[in-house]
N, C-alpha and C positions, 0 to 999 in steps of 0.2 A: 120458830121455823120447824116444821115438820120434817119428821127422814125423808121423806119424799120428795119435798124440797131442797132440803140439802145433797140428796141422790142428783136432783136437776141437775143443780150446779156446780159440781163436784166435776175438776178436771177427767176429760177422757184418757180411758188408761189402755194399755193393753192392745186385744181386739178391737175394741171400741175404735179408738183411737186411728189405728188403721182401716178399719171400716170406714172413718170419717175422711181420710185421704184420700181413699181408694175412690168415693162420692165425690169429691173435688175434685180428684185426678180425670175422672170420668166425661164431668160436666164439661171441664176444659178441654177433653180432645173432643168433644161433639160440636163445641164452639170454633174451636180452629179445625174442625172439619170442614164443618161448611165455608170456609173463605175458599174452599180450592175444588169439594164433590162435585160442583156445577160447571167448573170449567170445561170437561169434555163434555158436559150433557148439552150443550149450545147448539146442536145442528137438531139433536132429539127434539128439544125442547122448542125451537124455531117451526117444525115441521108439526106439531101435536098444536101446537095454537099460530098456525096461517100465519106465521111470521117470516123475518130474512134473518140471514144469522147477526147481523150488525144488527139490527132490530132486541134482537133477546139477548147479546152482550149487557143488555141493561139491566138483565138477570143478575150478571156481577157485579157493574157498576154501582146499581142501587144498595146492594147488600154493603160493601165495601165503603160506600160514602157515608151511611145511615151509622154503622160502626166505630166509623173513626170519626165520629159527630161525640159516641159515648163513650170511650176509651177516656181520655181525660176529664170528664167528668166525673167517672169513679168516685173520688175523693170527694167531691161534696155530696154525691150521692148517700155515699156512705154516712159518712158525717149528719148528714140530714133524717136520714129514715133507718139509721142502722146497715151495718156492713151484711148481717145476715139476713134480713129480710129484701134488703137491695136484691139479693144474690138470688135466694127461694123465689122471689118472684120474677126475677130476671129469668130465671131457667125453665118456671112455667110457663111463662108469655111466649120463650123461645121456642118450646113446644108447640105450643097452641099456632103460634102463626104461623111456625114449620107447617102445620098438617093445613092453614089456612093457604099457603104456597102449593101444596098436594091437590088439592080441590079447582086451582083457578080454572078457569074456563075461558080465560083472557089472555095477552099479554102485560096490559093495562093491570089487571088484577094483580097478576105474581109481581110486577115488580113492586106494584103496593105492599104488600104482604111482604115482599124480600124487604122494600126500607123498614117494613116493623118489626121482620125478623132482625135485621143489622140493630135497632137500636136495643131490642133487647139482649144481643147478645156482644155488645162492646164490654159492657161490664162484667163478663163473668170470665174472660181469662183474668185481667188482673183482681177480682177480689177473689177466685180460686187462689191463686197466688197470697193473697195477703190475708185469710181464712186459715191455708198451711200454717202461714209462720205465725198464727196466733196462738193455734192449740199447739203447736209441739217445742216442746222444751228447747233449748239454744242444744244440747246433746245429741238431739236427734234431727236436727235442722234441717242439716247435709242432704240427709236420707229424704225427708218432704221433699223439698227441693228436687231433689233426682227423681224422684216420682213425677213433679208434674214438669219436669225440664224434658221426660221422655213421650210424654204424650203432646208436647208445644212440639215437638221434634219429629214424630213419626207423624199424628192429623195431618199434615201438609201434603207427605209424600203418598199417607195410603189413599188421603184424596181425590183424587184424577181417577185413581185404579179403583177404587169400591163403586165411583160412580160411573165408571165406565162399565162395569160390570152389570152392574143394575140396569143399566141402559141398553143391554144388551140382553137381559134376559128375562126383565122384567119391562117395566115402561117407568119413565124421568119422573112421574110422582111420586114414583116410591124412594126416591135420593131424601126428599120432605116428609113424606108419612112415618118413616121409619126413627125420624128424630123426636116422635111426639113420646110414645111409651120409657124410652130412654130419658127424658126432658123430665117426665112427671114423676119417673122413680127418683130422680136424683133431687129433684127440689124435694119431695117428700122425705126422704131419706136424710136429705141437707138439712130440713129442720126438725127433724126429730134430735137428730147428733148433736147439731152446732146451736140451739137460740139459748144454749146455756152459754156461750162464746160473746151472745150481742153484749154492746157496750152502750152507756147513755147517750143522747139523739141532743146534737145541738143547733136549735131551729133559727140559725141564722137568716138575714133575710134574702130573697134570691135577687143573684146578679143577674139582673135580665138583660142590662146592654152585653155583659160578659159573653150569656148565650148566645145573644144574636151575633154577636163578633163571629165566637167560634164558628156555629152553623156557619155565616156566611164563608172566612176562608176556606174552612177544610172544606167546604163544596164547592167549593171551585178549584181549590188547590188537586182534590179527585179528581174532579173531572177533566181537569187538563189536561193530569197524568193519564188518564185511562182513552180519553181523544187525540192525546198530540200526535202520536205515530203515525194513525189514520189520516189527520187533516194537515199532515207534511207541518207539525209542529208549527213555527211563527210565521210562517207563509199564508199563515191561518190567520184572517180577522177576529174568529171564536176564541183560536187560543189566548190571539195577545189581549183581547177584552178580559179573559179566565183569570192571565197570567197578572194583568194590573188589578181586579178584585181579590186574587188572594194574596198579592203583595199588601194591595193600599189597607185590608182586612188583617192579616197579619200585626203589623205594624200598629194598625190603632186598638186588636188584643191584647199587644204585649204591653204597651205602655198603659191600659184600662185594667190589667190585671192586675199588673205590679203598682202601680196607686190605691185601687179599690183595697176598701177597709176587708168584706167581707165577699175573696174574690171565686170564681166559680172552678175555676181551674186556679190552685197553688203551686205556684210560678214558683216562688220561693224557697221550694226545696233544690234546688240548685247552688244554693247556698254549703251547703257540704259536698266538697272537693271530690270524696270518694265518690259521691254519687252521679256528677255532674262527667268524672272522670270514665265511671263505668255505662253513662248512658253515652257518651260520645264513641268508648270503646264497642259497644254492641251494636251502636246502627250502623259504624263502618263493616262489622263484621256481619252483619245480617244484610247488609247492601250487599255486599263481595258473594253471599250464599245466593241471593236470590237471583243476582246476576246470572250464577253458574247455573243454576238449578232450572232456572227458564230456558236457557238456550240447548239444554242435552237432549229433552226430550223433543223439542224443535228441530234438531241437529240429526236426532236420529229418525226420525219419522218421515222429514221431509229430502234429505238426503242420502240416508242410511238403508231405506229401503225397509226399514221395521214399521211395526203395526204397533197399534194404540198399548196393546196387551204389553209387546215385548218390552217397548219402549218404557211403558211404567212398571214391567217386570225388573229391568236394569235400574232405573232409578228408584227403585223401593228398597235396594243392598242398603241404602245410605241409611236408612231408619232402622229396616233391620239392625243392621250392626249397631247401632247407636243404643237399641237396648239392650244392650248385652253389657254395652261399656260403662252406662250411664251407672249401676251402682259402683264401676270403681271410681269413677270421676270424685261424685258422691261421697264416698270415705277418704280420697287422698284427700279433697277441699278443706276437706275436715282437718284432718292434721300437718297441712301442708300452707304456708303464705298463698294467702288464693291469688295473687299479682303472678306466683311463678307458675301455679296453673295451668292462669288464661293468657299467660304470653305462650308457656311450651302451646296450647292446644290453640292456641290461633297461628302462631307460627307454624304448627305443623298442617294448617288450611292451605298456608300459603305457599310450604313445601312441595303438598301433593298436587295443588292447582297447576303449580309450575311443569309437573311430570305432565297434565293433560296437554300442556302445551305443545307435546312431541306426539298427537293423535293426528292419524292417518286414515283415508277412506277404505283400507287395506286392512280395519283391526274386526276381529271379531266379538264376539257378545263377551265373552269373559276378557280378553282385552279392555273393554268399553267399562266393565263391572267392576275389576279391580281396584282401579283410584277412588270409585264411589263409593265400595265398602272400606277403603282407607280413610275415606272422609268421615264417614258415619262413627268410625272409630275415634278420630279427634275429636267432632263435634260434641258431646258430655264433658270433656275437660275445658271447653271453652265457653259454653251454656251453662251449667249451673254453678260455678262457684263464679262467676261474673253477678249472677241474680242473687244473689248471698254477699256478694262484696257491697254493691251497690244498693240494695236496700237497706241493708247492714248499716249504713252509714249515716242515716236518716233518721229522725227521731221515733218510737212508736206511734206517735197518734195519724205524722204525715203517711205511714208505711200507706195506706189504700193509695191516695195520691201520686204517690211516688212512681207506685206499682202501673196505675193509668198511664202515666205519662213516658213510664220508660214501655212501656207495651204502645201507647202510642206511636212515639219517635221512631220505632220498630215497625210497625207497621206502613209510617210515610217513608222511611228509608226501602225500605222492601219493594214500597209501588212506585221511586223517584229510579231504582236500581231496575227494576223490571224494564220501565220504560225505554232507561238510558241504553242498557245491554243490547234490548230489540231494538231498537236504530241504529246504534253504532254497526253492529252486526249489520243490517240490512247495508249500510254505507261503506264500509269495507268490503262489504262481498261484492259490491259494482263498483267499486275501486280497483279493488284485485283482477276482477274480470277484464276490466278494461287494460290492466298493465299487462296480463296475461293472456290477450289475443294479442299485444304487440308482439310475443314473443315465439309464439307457439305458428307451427306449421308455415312459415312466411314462406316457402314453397309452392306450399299447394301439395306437397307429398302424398301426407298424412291423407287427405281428404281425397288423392286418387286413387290410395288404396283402400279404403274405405268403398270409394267408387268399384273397382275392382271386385271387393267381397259382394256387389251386388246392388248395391243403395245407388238411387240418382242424386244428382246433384244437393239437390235441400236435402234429402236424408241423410247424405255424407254430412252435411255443413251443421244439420242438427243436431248429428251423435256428437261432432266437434264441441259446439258449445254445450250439450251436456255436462261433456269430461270438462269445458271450461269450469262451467258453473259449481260442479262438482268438489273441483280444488280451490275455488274460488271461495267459494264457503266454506269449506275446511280451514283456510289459510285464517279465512274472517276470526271464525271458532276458536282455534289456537291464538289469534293478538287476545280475542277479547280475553281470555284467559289468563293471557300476559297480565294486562289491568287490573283483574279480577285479585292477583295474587298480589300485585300493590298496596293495593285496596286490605288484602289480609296481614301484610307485614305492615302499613300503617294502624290500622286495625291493635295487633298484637304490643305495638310502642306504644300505644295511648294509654294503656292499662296503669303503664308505671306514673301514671299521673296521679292515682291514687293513692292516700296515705297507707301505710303500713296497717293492718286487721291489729285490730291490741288483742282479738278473743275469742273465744270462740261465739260469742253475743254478736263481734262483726261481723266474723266469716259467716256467719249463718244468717241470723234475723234478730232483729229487736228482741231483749229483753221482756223477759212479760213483765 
């Protein structure tokens, strides 16, 4: 072997080393960027290609179906072609059909392009994730970890606001063009650092009914979630067809998985407690966030009287502050039982949730900001040593695996919590309304002096139900909150289901 070769393969040390995280940490907030940039560009984007906005909703839809098709695949991906070449061409391709999304001249085209974009970028949050804990020592685990638990954390929220921005001062193709130059440094950059990292390739044969299983539920399991709302859920003949394909699909996955010799998603890491414990722990608690996080800026825009800006101005506290906190997280996980943690930093989700529940249409912007920069500050103590506990627990070779599926079950928790939030919400607030014209003005007072001040009749009756509507939604806001903080104090108990960390190899990541 030449020095040169041995320079190859020689552990990254140092600068290096961080260089190489900083490229994972990178690649991963451009991934979980795009789950959320395109959200407010729906009406830009409807308008630039002769569309309706329900029409280029499929802008998300297809991105978000195409992804969570690759997310559990990971692991045989990996396994099959290498975790680092998976990744380098994962992040190319993401590029490439990002700037193929830039160009469409259709809606037909982009959402092509969005499924090609969603399947190349399923796999690069979690083998970002399982790339960290390859190169860095169990010493310095914590610290990976918090590196890319801060960018899975803030992509979401800067989101909405970067692409609102851009859509505002530039035009909606630049949300896509702008991921190409970013895409191709970091795959180039990811193998220059990391193909001293690849590990042998084992050419097992492909599960192809496994595939089709999967493609089929999770496609239908999406699309339910992301139509129910609209088609008044099972009143819907589409949904209840959706809802029995990715039941009867489901069903004959899991029992094809867990038999098949050489299966395509491994089912089987479920088998250690810690890990089974921490993936049940984090989609209650990523359900409970996603819940909250959808309805504030909803809450504020539509009833608060704020703009797209202010609105994502106040929800961006939450990230903010989260990186500031994430390296202490980071260090205590480190020398602290990660179970006592992510019970304190989920219980305290579910402390501060409980304080929104006393929000009034009377608070102002700092009022509104406070609990969310609270939040941002728990959230680190309950993200990353949760990702360290529960991979931790797993053997090295499952770690990509693992990684797929607990970023998976994250993902369907997040779109089952999205959905549930915004209907509940919508049904209580015409719940409320309705209790709350029994009660209000049974007079006629209120509405004659209104009349008085100058309004006729329907004007008077429709400033009324404004101020109905207005508390009626507010009242909505604070139950769903109630739940939401259930959902976190259940969340927070689940944790202790996992066994005690013997090390620092658990609290962190596999042993090399």
């Amino acid at each position: 072997m030449t020095h040169n070769d041995a320079q190859a393969r020689a552990p990254l040390e140092g600068g290096m080393l961080w260089a190489a995280a900083i490229v994972l940490a990178t690649a991963n907030f451009v991934a979980v960027l795009d789950m959320t940039i395109a959200n407010v560009s729906v009406p830009n984007i409807a308008g630039g290609l002769a569309a309706t906005n329900n029409q280029a909703t499929w802008v998300i839809t297809s991105y978000a179906v195409a992804e969570a098709i690759t997310v559990p695949l990971t692991g045989w991906l990996a396994a099959r072609f290498g975790g680092v070449r998976v990744f380098v061409t994962a992040m190319a391709l993401f590029g490439l059909f990002s700037a193929l999304c830039g160009l469409a001249g259709s809606l037909g085209m982009l959402v092509a392009a969005r499924v090609l974009q969603g399947l190349a970028g399923g796999p690069l949050m979690p083998l970002s994730q399982t790339l960290l804990m390859r190169i860095f020592p169990p010493s310095k685990a914590s610290a990976a970890i918090g590196l890319w638990a801060m960018t899975t954390l803030v992509a979401p929220v800067l989101g909405p606001i970067i692409g609102g921005w851009i859509c505002d001062n530039w035009s909606w193709p630049w949300i896509f063009h702008l991921n190409l130059p970013l895409a191709l440094a970091c795959a180039a950059g990811s193998w220059r650092l990391l193909k001293r990292y690849e590990q042998p390739v084992v050419r097992d044969p492909v599960d192809r009914i496994g595939l089709v299983l999967l493609i089929v539920w999770v496609g239908a399991l999406q699309l339910m979630l992301d139509e129910g709302k609209d088609l008044d859920w099972f009143a819907s003949p589409k949904i209840i067809a959706l809802a029995a394909v990715a039941a009867t699909g489901f069903a004959a996955f899991l029992i094809w998985e867990l038999t098949a010799e050489h299966p395509a998603v491994d089912l089987r890491v479920f088998r250690h407690r810690g890990f089974t414990a921490g993936v049940v722990t984090n989609s209650l608690a990523i359900a409970a966030l996603f819940a909250a996080n959808v309805l504030t800026p909803l809450w504020l825009q539509t009833w608060m009287g704020y703009s797209a800006s202010d609105a994502g101005t106040a929800t961006a506290w939450t990230g903010l502050v989260a990186v500031f906190f994430a390296p202490v997280a980071a260090m205590l996980s480190a020398r602290v039982d990660a179970r006592r943690v992510v019970f304190g930093g989920v219980l305290a989700l579910a402390l501060i949730t409980l304080w929104r529940t006393d929000a009034s249409t009377d608070m102002d912007y700092w009022q509104i900001s406070y609990p969310l920069m609270a939040m941002g500050a728990a959230l680190p103590f309950f993200f990353i040593p949760l990702t360290g506990l529960a991979l931790g627990c797993v053997d090295a070779h499952e770690t990509a695996s693992a990684a797929g599926l607990m970023n998976f079950l994250r993902t369907v928790s997040g779109a089952f919590a999205t959905s549930l939030a915004t209907t509940a919400w919508d049904d209580l607030r015409r719940a409320n309304h309705a209790e709350l014209a029994g009660y209000v003005d049974p007079e006629r007072s209120v509405v004659r002096q209104l009349q008085a001040s100058g309004l006729d009749g329907d004007g008077a009756r429709l400033t009324l139900d404004r101020l109905l509507d207005a508390q009626s939604v507010m009242l909505a806001t604070n139950e769903v909150m109630s739940l939401v903080a259930v959902a976190f104090f259940v969340a927070a108990c689940a944790v202790w289901l996992a066994p005690r960390p013997a090390g620092p190899a658990d609290r962190g990541l596999p042993a090399h």
